[in-house]
Structures are given as C-alpha cells and as structure tokens.
RODO-2510 file (C-alpha; in nm, 4 decimals, decimal comma):
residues 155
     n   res          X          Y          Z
     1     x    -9,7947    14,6344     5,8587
     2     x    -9,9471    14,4163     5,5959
     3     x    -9,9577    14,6172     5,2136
     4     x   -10,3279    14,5178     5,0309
     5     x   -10,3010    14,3841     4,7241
     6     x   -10,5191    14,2087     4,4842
     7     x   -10,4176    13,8848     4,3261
     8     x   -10,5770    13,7182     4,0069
     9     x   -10,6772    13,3441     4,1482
    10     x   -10,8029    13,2168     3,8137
    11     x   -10,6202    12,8986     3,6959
    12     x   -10,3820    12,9172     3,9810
    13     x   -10,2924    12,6562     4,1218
    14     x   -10,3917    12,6429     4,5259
    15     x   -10,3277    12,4077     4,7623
    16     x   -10,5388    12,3830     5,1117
    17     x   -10,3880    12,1206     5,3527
    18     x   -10,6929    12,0588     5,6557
    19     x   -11,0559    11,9642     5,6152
    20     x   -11,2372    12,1445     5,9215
    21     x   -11,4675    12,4782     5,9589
    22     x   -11,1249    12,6682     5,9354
    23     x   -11,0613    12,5387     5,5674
    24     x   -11,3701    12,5705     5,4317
    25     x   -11,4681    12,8733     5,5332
    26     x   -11,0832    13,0149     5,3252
    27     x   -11,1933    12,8224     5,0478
    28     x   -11,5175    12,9044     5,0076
    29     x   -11,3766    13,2743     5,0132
    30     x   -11,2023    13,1964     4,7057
    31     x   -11,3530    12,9254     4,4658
    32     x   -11,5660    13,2034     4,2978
    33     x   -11,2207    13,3455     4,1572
    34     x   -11,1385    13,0595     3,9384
    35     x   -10,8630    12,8855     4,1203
    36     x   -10,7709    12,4854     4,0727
    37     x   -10,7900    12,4184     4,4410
    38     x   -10,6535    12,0908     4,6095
    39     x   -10,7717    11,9930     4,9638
    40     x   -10,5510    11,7560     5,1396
    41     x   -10,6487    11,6261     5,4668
    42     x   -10,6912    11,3137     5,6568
    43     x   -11,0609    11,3447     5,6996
    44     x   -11,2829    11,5676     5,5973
    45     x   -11,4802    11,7050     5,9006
    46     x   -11,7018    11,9494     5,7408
    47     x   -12,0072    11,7159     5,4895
    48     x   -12,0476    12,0627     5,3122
    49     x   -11,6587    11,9939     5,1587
    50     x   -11,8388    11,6979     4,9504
    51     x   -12,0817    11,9408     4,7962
    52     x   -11,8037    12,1980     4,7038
    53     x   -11,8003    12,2035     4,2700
    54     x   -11,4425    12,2258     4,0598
    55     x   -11,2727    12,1160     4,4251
    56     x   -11,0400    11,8069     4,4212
    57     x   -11,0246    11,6800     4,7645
    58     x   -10,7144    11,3903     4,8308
    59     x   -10,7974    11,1944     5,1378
    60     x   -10,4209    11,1512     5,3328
    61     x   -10,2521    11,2842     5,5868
    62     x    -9,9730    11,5211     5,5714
    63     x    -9,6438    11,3938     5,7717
    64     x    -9,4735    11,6991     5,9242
    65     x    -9,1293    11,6562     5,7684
    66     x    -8,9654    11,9124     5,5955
    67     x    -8,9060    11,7007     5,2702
    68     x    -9,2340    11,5667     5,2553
    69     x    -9,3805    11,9825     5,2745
    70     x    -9,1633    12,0788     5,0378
    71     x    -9,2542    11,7839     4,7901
    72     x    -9,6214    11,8498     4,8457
    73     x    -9,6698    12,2683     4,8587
    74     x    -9,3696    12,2469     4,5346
    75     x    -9,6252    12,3275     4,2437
    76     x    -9,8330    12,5260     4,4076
    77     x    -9,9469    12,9003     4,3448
    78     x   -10,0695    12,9702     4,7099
    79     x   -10,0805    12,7409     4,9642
    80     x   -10,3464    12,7504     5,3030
    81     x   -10,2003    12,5389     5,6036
    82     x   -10,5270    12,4874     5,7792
    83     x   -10,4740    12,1940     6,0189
    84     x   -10,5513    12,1323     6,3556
    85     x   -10,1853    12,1266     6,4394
    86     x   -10,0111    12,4198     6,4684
    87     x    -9,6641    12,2835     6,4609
    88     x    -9,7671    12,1338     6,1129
    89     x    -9,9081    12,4593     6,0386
    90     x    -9,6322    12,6928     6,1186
    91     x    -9,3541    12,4101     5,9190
    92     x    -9,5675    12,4869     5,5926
    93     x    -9,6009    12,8449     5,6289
    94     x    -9,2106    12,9008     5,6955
    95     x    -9,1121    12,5986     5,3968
    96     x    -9,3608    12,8319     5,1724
    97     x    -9,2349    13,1271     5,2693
    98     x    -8,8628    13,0417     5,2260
    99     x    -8,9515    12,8863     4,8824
   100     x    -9,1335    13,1833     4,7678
   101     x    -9,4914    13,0493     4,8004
   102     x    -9,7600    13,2223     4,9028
   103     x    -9,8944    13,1043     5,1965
   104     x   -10,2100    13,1461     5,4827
   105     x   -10,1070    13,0174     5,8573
   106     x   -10,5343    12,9403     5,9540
   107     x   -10,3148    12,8873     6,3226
   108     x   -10,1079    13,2019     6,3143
   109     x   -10,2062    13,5540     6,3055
   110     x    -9,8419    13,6945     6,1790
   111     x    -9,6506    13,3389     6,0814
   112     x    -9,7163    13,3829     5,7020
   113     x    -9,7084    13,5695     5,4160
   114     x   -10,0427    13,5863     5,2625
   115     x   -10,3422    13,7134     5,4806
   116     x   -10,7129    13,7479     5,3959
   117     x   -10,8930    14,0599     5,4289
   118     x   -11,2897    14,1117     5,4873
   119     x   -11,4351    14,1059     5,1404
   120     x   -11,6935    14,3481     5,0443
   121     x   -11,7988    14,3664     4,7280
   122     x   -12,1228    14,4903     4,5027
   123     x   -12,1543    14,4438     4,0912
   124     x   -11,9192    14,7502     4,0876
   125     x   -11,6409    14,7335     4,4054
   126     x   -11,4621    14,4842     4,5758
   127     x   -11,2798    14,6399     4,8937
   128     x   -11,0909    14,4308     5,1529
   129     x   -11,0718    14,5130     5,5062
   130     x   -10,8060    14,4221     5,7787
   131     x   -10,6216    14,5162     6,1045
   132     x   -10,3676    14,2867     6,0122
   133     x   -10,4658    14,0468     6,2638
   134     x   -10,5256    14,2565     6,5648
   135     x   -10,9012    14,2951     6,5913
   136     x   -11,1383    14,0935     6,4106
   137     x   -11,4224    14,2495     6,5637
   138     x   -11,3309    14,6146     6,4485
   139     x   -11,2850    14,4353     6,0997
   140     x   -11,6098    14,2573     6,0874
   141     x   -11,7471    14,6066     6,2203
   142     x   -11,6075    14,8261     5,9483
   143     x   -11,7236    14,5293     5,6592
   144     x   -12,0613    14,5782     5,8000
   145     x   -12,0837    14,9308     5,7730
   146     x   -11,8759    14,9959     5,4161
   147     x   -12,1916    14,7636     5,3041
   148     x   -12,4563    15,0167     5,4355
   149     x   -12,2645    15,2712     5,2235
   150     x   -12,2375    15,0073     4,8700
   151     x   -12,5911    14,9203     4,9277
   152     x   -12,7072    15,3090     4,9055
   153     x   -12,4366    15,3671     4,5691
   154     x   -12,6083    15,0457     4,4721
   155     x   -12,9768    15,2330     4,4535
***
C-alpha cells in the first residue's frame, strides 16, 4: 500500500536517466513545479525533449555499475530511472533507495520508492489518483470522472 503525499519540486534537484516516450511523458508531469531537472541519456528519441524550456539534457550513456550510479544519482533530490533496460533500471532504483533517494522505476511497477499518481487539478484542487500499480485503466477511469465533478465546482 503506497501512502499519498505531496512533495514541493521547486528548486529540487531531479535527475531523469532515459530519453524515450517513457521519460518525457514523467517529466513533462513535473517541469510546471519548478524543479532543476537533468536528463541523461544516450540519445534522445523523443524531438519534443529539444523543445522542453529550463531542461538540461547531457548526451551519455549511463554504465550499469554500482559506483558509477551512485556517483551520478549522489546530488540528486529525486531521481527517474527511465531506460530501456530494466536491469539498469532496477540497479538505480535499489542504489536510490538504499541511499535515501527518491526514486521512479518507469520499468517496475513496485521496485521503487516514489510513484506517480493521476494528476487532476483545477485553479483550486490538485488530487492524485492511484491503485498503486495494479490497474491503470481504473485509474485513468476515476481521473476522468473526478474532472466531470471539478469542472461543475469550477462553474
């Protein structure tokens, strides 16, 4: 069971290691909240990445060694292992993890420590949604339909 809680993003430092649909889709969830977010990946797969504003994006690829992870992630606030490998993946997640980093698995549905909800949110509410992993669906479902009911407050 996975307990909700908000976290203030703004000036944090956050570190997303992967450039594909995965990636960007996590970090457009959170560049409106002010974070200084790194991308780190080998090659960036997604054009839209290039367009991205206040995004620092460091072309190289990410050995999976333990040293090297735990030299790279060090500094970091919150950390989103979003590779194609899931190996690589899961070695970040559990190097985060035991170093007290929070951390997103994009490969792993319960290898992690930091998970994103569905975000709904008018000028006056911001409410996160989740199963913790086990239906997406049901999530995306129940977003939809808190909307209907913030769109009619909204009026």
């Amino acid at each position: 069971m996975w307990f909700p809680l908000f976290i203030n993003l703004e000036n944090k430092k956050v570190l997303v290691i992967g450039g594909g649909k995965i990636a960007y889709k996590k970090i457009t969830k959170i560049l409106e909240y002010g974070a200084e977010i790194t991308i780190i990946t080998e090659r960036t797969e997604e054009e839209k990445f290039l367009k991205l504003e206040n995004v620092k994006i460091v072309n190289n690829k990410v050995e999976n060694d333990k040293n090297v992870i735990e030299e790279l992630v060090k500094d970091y606030f919150f950390v989103i292992a979003a590779t194609d490998n899931e190996e690589l993946n899961q070695n970040i997640a559990e190097i985060c993890d035991s170093n007290g980093i929070l951390v997103n698995n994009a490969s792993s549905k319960f290898k992690m420590n930091a998970m994103f909800g569905g975000i709904v949110k008018n000028d006056e509410f911001q409410i996160a949604v989740s199963t913790g992993g086990k239906n997406c669906r049901r999530s995306r479902a129940m977003k939809s339909e808190i909307q209907k009911i913030l769109d009619k407050i909204e009026k």
